[in-house]
C-alpha positions in Angstrom: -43.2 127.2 38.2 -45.7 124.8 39.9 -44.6 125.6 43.5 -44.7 129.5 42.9 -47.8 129.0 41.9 -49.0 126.9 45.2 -47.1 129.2 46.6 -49.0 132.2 45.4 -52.7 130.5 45.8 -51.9 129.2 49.5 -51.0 133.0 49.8 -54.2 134.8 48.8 -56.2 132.4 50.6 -53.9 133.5 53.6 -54.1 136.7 53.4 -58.0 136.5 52.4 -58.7 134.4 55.8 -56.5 137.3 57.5 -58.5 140.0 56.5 -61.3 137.9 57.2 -60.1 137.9 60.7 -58.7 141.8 61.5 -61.6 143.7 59.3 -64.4 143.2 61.3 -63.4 144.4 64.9 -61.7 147.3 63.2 -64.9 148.3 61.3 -66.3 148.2 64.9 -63.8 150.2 66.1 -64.3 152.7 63.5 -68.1 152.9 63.4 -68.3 153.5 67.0 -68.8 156.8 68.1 -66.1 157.9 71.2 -65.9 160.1 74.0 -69.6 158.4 75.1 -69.9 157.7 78.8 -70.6 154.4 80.1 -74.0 153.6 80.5 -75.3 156.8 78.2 -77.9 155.9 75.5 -77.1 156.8 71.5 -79.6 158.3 69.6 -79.2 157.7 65.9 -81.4 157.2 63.0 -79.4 154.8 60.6 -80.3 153.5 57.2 -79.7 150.2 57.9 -79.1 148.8 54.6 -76.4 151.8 53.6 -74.4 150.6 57.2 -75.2 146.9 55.6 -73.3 147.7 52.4 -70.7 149.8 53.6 -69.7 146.8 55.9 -69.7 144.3 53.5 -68.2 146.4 50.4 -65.3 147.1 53.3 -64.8 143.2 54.1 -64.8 142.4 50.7 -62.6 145.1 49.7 -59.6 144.1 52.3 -60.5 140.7 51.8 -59.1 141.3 47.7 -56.0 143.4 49.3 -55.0 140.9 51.7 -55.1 138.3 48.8 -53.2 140.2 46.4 -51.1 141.1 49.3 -50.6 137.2 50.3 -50.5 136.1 46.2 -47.6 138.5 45.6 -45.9 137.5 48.9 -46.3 134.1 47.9 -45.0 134.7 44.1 -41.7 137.0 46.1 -41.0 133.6 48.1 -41.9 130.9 44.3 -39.2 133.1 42.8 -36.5 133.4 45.5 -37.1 129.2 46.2 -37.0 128.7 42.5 -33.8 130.6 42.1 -31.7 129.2 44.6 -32.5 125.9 43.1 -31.3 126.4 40.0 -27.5 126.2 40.4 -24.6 125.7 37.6 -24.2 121.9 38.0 -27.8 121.6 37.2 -28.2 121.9 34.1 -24.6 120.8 33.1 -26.3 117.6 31.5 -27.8 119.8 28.8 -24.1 121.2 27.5 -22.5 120.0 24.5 -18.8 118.7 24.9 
């Protein structure tokens, strides 16, 4: 039980620092506009502080989904090391005679 827990904790910080990692340049990607040529100017008027949340209400968001992601990956692997430990013989101390 202890080590699916670990297990599941060292996930969602895994998959937290993940996210952490592949959220920002695909934000980029997606907020930049295509087809521009090089060199050409853009002309936009943005509310900055509606382009401020959006960014950080996305990071956060993928930042929860790669946890969850990581803590259930982690509690898949607690259970399937937990089971393969438990064998027959092990608990053949606790058997009455």
């Amino acid at each position: 039980m202890k080590t699916t827990v670990i297990l599941m904790l060292l996930g969602a910080i895994l998959g937290a620092a993940i996210a952490s990692i592949v959220v920002p340049p695909a934000l980029s990607w997606y907020a930049s506009p295509g087809g521009i040529p090089g060199g050409a100017q853009i002309q936009a008027v943005v509310q900055v502080p509606q382009v401020i949340h959006f960014a950080v209400s996305s990071l956060i968001r993928w930042q929860l989904i790669g946890g969850g992601i990581g803590a259930a990956a982690g509690l898949v692997l607690g259970l399937v090391l937990n089971s393969r430990g438990r064998r027959e013989g092990q608990y053949s101390r606790y058997r009455t005679a």
